[in-house]
MARTOR-77429 format. One record per residue (C-alpha): residue in three letters; x, y, z. Coordinates in nm, 3 decimals. Each point is the difference from the previous one (the first is absolute). Example, Ala and Ser with C-alpha at 12.3 -4.5 7.8 and 13.67 -1.06 7.14 Angstrom:
[rec ALA, [1.230, -0.450, 0.780]]
[rec SER, [0.137, 0.344, -0.066]]
END
This chain:
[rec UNK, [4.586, -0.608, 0.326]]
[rec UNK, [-0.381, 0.008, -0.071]]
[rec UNK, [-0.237, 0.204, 0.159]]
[rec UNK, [-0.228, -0.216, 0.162]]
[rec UNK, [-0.400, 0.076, 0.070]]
[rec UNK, [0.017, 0.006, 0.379]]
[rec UNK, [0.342, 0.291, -0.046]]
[rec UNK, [-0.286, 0.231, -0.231]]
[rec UNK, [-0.271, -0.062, 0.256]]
[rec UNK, [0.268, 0.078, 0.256]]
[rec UNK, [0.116, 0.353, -0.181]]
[rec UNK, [-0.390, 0.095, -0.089]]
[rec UNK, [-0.106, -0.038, 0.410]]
[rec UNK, [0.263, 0.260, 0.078]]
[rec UNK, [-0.099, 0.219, -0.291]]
[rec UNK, [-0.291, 0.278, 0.056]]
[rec UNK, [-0.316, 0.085, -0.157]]
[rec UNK, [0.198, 0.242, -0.204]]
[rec UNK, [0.216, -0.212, -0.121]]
[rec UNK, [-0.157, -0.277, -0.053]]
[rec UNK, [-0.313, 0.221, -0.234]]
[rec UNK, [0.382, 0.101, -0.201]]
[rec UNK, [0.057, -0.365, -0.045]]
[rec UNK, [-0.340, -0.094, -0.094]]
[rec UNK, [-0.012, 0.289, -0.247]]
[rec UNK, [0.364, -0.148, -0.155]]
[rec UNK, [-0.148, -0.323, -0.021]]
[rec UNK, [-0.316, 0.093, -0.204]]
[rec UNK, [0.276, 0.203, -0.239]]
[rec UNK, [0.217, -0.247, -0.080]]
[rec UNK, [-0.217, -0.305, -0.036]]
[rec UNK, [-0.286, 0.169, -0.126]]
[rec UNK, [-0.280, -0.082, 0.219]]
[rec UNK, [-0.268, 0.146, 0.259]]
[rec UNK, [0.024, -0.119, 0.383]]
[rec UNK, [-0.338, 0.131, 0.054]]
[rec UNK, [-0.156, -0.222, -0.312]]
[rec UNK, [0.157, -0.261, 0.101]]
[rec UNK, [-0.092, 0.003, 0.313]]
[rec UNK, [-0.414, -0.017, -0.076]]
[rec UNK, [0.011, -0.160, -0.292]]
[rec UNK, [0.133, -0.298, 0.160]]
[rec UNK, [-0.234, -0.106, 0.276]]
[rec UNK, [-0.321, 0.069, -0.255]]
[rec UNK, [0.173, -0.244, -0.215]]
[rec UNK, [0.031, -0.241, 0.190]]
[rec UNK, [-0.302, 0.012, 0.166]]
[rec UNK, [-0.209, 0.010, -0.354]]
[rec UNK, [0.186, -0.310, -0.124]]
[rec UNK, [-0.097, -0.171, 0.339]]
[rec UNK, [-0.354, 0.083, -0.058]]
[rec UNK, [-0.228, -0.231, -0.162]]
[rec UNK, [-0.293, 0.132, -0.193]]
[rec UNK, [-0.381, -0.145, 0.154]]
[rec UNK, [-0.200, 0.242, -0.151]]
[rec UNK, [-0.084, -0.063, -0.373]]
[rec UNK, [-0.182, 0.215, -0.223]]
[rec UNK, [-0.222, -0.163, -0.292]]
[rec UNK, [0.043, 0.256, -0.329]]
[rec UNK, [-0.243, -0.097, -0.314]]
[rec UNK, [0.212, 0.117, -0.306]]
[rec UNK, [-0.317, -0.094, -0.237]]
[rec UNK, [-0.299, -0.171, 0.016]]
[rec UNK, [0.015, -0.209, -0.353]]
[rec UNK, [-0.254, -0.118, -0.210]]
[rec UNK, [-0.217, -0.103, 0.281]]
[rec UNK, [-0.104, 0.342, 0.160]]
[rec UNK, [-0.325, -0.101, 0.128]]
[rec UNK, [0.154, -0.319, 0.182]]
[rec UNK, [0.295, 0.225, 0.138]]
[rec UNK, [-0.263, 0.247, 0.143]]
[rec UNK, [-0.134, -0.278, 0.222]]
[rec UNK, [0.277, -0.094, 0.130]]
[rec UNK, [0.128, 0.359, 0.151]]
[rec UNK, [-0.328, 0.043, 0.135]]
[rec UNK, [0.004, -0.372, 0.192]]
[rec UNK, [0.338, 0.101, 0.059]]
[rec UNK, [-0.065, 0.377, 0.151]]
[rec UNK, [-0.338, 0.037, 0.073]]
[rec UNK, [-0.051, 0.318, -0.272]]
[rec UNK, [-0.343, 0.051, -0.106]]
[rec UNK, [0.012, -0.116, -0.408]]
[rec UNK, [0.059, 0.362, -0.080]]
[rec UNK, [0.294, 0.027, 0.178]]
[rec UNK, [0.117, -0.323, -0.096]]
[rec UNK, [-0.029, 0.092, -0.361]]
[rec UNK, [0.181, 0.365, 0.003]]
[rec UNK, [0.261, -0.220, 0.180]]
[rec UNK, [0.059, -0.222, -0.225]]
[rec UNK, [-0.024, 0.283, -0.282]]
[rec UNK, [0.285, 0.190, 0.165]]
[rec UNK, [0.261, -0.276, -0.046]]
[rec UNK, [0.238, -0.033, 0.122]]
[rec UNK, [-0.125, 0.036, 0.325]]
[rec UNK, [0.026, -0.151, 0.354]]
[rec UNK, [-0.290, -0.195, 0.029]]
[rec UNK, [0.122, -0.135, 0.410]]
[rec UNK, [0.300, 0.156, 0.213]]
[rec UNK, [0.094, -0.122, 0.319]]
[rec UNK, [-0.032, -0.345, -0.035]]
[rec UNK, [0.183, -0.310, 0.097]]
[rec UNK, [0.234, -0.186, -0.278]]
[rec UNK, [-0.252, -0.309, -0.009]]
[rec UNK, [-0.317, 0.229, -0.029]]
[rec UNK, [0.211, 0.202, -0.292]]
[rec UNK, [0.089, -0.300, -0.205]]
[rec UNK, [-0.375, -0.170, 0.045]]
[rec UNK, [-0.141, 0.332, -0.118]]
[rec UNK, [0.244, 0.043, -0.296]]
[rec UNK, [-0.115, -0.382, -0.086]]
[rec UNK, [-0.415, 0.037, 0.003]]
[rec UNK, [0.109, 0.345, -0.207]]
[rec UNK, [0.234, -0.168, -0.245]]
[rec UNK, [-0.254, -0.292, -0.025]]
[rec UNK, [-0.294, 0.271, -0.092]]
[rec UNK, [0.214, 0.128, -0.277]]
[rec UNK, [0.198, 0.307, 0.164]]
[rec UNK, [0.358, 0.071, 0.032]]
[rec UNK, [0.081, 0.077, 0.334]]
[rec UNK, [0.390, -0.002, 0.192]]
[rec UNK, [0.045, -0.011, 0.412]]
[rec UNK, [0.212, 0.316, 0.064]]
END
């Protein structure tokens, strides 16, 4: 005759804390896993697959031929004095907006694509 879930539920209820830390102990030996990994690592997981991203990030991986026409952009784009629009755009790859939503990403990867640049939404 099989052993049947409710008959183990039954026998672990009457066992106590004791016993039932042995039999968690033998588990983890002889199948080779961690109750207490198992045990966080499961709720995060699910919770971070359930998750949908709606902040974007806007990374410029090079400004191209066209450095003077990429400069412009950033600065419509962030408000940087030119200075700070040019180290910016010097220090590629670099985040050029963070924060922002997915349509506001892919419009600014566009106008810095069209000026010339290589840019990815992260």
């Amino acid at each position: 005759m099989a052993i049947t879930k409710e008959d183990i539920l039954e026998a672990v209820g009457s066992m106590t804390v004791m016993d039932l830390n042995d039999l968690v102990k033998a588990f983890e030996e002889k199948f080779g896993v961690s109750a207490a990994s198992m045990a966080v690592a499961g709720p995060a997981t699910a919770a971070a697959a359930v998750e949908e991203q709606t902040e974007f990030t806007v990374m410029l991986t090079s400004f191209g031929e066209k450095k003077v026409e990429v400069i412009k952009v950033v600065r419509a784009a962030t408000g940087l004095g030119l200075k700070e629009a040019k180290d910016l755009v010097d220090g590629a790859p670099k985040a050029v907006k963070e924060g922002i939503s997915k349509a506001d990403a892919e419009a600014l990867k566009k106008l810095l694509e069209d000026a010339g640049a290589k840019a990815e939404v992260k």
